[in-house]
N, C-alpha and C positions, 0 to 999 in steps of 0.2 A: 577381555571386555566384551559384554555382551548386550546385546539386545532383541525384542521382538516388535513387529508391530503387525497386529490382527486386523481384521474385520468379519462380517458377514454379508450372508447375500443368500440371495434366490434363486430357480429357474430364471426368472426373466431378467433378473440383476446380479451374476453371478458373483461370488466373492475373490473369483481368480481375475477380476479386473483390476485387484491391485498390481497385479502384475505389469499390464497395461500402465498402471499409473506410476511403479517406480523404474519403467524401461528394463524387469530382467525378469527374463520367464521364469514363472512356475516350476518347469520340468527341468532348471537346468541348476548344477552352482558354480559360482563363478569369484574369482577371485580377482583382488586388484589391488596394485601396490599404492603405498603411500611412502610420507617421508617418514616415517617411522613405524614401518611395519607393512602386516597383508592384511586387505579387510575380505573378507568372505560374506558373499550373499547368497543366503538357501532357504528353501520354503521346506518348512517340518510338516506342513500340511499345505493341501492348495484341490479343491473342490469348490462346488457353486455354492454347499453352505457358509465354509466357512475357509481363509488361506490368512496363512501367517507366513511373513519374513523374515528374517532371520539376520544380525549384521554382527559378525563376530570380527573382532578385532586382533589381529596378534602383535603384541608391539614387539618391535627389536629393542630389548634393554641398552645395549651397545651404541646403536643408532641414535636411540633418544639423548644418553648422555653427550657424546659426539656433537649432535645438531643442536641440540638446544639447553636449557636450562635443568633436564633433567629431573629430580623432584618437582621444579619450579617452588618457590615460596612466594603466600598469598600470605593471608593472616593467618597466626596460625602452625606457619611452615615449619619444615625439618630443622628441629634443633640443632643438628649433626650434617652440614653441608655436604660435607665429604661422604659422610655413610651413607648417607639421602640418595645420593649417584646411584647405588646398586642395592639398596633395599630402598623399595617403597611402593605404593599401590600401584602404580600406573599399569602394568600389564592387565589389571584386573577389576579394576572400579572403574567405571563413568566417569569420563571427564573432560575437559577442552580437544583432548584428543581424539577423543569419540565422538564430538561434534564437528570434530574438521573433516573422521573419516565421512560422518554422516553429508555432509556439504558435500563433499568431495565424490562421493560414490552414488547422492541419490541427488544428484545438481537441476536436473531436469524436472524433477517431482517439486522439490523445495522452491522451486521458480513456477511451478504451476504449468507446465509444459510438456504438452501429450499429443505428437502428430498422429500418431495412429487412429485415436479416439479422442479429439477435441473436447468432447460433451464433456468426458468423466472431471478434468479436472478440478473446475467451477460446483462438481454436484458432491453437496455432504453426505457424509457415511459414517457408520456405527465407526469407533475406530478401540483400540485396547492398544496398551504401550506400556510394555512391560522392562525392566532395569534392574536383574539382580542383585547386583553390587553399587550402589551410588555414593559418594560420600556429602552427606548432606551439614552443611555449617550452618547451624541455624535449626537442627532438626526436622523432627517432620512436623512442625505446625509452620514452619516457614516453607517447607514442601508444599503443603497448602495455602497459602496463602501466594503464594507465585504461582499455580494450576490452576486455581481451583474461580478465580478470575474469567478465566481466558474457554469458560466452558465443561473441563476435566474434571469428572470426580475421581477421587485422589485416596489410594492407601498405600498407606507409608509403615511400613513396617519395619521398628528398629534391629537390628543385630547385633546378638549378645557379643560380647569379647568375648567371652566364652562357655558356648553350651555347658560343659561341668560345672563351670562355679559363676552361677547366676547372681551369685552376689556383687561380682565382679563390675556390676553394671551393663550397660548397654555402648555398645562401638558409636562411631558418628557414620556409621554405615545404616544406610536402609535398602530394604527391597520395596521399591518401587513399583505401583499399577495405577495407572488412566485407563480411565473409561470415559469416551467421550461421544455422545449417539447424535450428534450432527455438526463436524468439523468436516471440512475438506482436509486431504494427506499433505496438500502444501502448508495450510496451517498449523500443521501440527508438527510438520517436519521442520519449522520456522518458529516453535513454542521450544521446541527440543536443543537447536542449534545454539540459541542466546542461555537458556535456563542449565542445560548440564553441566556448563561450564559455572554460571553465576554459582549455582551450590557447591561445588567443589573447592572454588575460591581461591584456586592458584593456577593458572594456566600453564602449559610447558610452553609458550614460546613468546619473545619481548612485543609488548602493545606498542602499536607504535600511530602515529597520528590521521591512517587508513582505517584503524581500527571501529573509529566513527562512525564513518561511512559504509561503513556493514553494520556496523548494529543498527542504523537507521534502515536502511535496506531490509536487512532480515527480521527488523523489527514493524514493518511500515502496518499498520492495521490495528494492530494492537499494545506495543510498546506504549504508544504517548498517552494513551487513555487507562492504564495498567496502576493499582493505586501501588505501585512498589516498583515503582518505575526508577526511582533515585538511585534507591539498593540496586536495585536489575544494572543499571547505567553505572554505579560507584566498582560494582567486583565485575562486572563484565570487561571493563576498563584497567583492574588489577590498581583499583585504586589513585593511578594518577589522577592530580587535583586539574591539572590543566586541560586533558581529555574532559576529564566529566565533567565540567564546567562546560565546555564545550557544545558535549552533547546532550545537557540537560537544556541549555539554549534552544537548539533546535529544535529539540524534542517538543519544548511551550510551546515552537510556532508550527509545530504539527499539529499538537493538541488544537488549539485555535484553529486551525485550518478545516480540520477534520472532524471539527465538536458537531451538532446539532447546532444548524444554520438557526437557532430558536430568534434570535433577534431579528436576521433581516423579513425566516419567515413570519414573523409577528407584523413585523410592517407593512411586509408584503401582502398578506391577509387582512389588513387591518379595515374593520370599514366603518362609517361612521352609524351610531344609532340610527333609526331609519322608523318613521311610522310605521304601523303594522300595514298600511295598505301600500304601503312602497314599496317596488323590488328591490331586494337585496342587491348593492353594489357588486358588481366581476372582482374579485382579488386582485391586487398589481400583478402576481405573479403571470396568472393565467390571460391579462391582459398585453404582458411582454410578451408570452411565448406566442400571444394571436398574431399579435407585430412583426415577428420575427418570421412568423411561416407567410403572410401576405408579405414579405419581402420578395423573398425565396421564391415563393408561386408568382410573383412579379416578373422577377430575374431570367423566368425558364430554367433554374437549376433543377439537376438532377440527379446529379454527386456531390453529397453537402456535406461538411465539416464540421462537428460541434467540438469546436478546443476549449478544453477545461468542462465537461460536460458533464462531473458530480456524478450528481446519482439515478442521473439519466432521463428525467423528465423531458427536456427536449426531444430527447432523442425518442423516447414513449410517441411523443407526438408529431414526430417527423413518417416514426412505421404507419401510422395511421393512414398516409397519404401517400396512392400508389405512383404517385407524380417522383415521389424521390426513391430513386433504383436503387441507392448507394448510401447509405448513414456510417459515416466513420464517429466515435465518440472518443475522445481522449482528455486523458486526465493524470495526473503524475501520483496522483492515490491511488493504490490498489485496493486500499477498501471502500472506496469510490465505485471503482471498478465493480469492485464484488456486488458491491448492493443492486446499480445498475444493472448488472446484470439477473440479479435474483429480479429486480422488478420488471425487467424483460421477460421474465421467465424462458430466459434463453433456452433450459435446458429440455424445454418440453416444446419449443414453437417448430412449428412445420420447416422441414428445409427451403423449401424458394422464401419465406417470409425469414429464415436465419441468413439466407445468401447475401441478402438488402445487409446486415449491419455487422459492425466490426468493433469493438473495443480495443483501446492500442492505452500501453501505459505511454506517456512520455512527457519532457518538460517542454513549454514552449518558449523558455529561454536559449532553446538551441536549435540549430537546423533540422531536418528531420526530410527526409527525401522518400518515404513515405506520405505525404502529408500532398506532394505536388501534384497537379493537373486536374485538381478537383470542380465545382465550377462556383460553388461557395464554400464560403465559412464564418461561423457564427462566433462570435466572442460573447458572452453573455455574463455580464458582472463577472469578470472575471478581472479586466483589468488593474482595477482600484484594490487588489489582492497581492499585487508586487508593489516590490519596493520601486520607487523614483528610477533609481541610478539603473534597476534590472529592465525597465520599460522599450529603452534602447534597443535590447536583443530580442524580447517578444517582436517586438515591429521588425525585424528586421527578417526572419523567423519567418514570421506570418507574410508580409507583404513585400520583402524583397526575395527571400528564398521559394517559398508553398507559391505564393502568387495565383489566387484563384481567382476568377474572374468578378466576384462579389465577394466584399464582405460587409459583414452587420456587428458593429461593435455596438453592447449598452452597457451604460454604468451609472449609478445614482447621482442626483441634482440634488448639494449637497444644499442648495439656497430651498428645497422645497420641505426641507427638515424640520425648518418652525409648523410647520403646518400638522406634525405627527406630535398630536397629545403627550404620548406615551414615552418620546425619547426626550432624554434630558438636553439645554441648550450645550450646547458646544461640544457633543456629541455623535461621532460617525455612528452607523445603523448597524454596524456590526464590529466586534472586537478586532477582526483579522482585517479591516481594511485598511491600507497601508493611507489611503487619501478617500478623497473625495471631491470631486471640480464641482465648479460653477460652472453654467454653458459657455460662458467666455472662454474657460480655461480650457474645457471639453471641444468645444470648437476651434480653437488658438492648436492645440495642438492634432486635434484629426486633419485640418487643412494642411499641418506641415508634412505630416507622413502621407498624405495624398500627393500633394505638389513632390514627395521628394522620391516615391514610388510610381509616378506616373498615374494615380489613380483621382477620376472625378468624386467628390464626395456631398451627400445631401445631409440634413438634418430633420427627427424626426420625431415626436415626442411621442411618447408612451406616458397610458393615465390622464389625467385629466390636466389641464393645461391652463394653471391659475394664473391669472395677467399680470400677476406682481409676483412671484416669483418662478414660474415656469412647471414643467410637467414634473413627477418624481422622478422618473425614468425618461433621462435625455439616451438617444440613440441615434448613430451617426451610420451609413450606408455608403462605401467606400465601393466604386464600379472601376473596373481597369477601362484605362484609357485609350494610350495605345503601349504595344509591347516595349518594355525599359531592360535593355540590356546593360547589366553593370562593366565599369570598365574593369582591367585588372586592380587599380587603383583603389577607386568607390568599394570593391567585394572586398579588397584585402581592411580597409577603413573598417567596413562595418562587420 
């Protein structure tokens, strides 16, 4: 089993930093066991214009029958169970097994993780991915249509059964080539890991209800938004109707999560006609982020926290002000992440102006110790985004665990909704929001986590502040009090 993955580069951009990016030099090869078999990694070439890597695979026939299912049958499978055992492609085609060595042997790449060279990760590069032997179900027009998606143009070249007698038709084998001129290697090492297996359509080893949760993982950016996402999710799964169900659930509330915010920024933007001799209204948005930083510049912070921070607009306007030494941005999307970080233009800003900020994946339904001794932190429409019953552990998370000395939660005033033309009645502002409070409700509940955290809390409106139903953006400023030690009791509770 074989494969390559290319790039180029320059004097000033060499192309042996892929090196750098899969953690294995250029100049060396190296070999690493798995559970069925050795994978070999070696560069056929490795200079500034252009370095290729190399991931050869040897399976142990023995081994595989042994550990696991062997042929495996998918749709499709070996007729002949028993002879399936010691004749069949696996030592030689692409398949589930090539994507575990791949996982397995480039784990740091595929997760985006480069201590040597931080920058390179984050920054796209020509990339070429080549797969002699694939066995593709579905051909190569569904080769394309699973690539060709995700950025990759795509030649699939069928293989005859056999060269002499052409008549014979063509195998379900293709040779495989991407060409993709601005991917990062984690994405494509994350394109590769879910797709070689989905073509192949049989995995050697039992799906079992973990399985999920790595295809959402290794799928996070691009799977939910992918029009063949079903397919992706139905053979990646091997089929089970319980899994893919499953994961096609989740996967809708990623899609929503992750879509083009088009609704709330519609409202958010929204301004009314206006005489030609009138100024244009401020947008709500850029009227919350002004609220948000006169908090902060209030506060004296100057290690600030933006959880759930998207695609970084806060945090854009947090570097602007040299008053905050320290901008952490966190958000449980990695293509979140990504974007923010391209509109940071992280990859090109001065080091003391990259030292100020830090992007962290993570969920704030869990503790994080990371996140502590900061001196604020911002929640920004983010709340009204969990579910009810999950709201418990954000709060708990945020202001019993992190505990920073300010915080600034905002979240839409769903009583100020009739006043938006545009949205229909009985209507949240956006698909993904799990609710929506009134200020009673919004206040009812920030005074309980205040009183139950030990923190003072004020209320603040954002936007303009109609007398009959209130501002659109209510926002509550939660100040620590005095320090609230949990007992063993309260910590194990919450």
């Amino acid at each position: 089993m074989f494969l390559t993955i290319s790039t180029t580069g320059s004097a000033q951009r060499p192309a042996t930093d892929l090196g750098y990016l899969l953690h294995k030099h250029p100049e060396k090869a190296q070999a690493f066991s798995t559970s069925y078999g050795t994978a070999h990694v070696l560069y056929p070439e490795a200079d500034a214009e252009r370095c290729t890597a190399a991931l050869l695979l040897e399976v142990d026939a023995v081994a595989l029958v042994r550990r696991g299912k062997g042929k495996g049958k998918g749709r499709g499978g070996a007729p002949d169970a028993a002879l399936a055992q010691y004749v069949n492609d696996r030592p030689y085609a692409a398949s589930s097994l090539l994507a575990v060595a791949l996982g397995s042997v480039f784990s740091s790449a595929m997760r985006g993780v480069c201590t040597a060279r931080p920058e390179l990760p984050g920054t796209p590069r020509p990339l070429r991915v080549e797969v002699p032997a694939l066995p593709a179900r579905g051909g190569a027009d569904l080769v394309r249509r699973l690539f060709e998606p995700l950025g990759w143009t795509v030649t699939a070249e069928p293989v005859p059964l056999d060269t002499e007698f052409p008549d014979w038709g063509d195998s379900r084998y293709i040779r495989l080539a991407l060409q993709a001129e601005s991917l990062t290697l984690a994405e494509a090492l994350r394109h590769l890991y879910v797709l070689l297996p989905v073509l192949d359509d049989a995995k050697h080893y039992w799906v079992s209800p973990d399985e999920v949760d790595k295809l959402l993982r290794v799928g996070d950016g691009w799977l939910a938004g992918h029009p063949e996402r079903e397919l992706i999710t139905r053979r990646y799964l091997s089929h089970r109707w319980s899994l893919t169900r499953q994961a096609k659930e989740r996967l809708e509330l990623v899609r929503l999560a992750e879509a083009d915010d088009s609704e709330v920024e519609d409202l958010d933007n929204a301004v009314e006609p206006e005489a030609e001799d009138e100024e244009r209204p401020t947008p709500l948005a850029v009227q919350r982020r002004e609220a948000i930083l006169g908090v902060l510049r209030a506060s004296g912070a100057a290690r600030v926290l933006d959880l759930g921070c998207g695609q970084g607009q806060l945090v854009q306007a947090l570097l602007k002000d040299p008053a905050f030494t320290e901008i952490v941005g966190v958000d449980v999307s990695m293509r979140a992440l990504t974007i923010a970080a391209r509109r940071l233009k992280l990859d090109r800003m001065g080091e003391r102006q990259a030292s100020r900020v830090t992007l962290l994946q993570g969920s704030l339904a869990y503790t994080d110790k990371r996140l502590k001794g900061y001196d604020a932190a911002v929640l920004s429409e983010v709340i009204e985004h969990l579910d009810l019953p999950r709201l418990p552990a954000l709060e708990y998370a945020v202001f019993g665990s992190a505990r920073p000395r300010t915080v600034c939660v905002t979240t839409p005033n769903v009583e100020y909704n009739v006043r938006w033309e545009s949205l229909p009645a009985g209507h949240v502002r956006h698909g993904d929001h799990r609710f929506e409070w009134t200020r009673e409700e919004f206040c009812g509940w920030a005074r309980t986590v205040a009183e139950r955290h030990g923190y003072d809390v004020e209320f603040l409106p954002v936007g303009p502040d109609d007398p009959e139903v209130g501002p659109p953006t209510q926002m509550a400023v939660f100040r620590l009090d005095t320090p609230k030690i949990d007992t063993p009791k309260e910590a194990k509770a919450a």
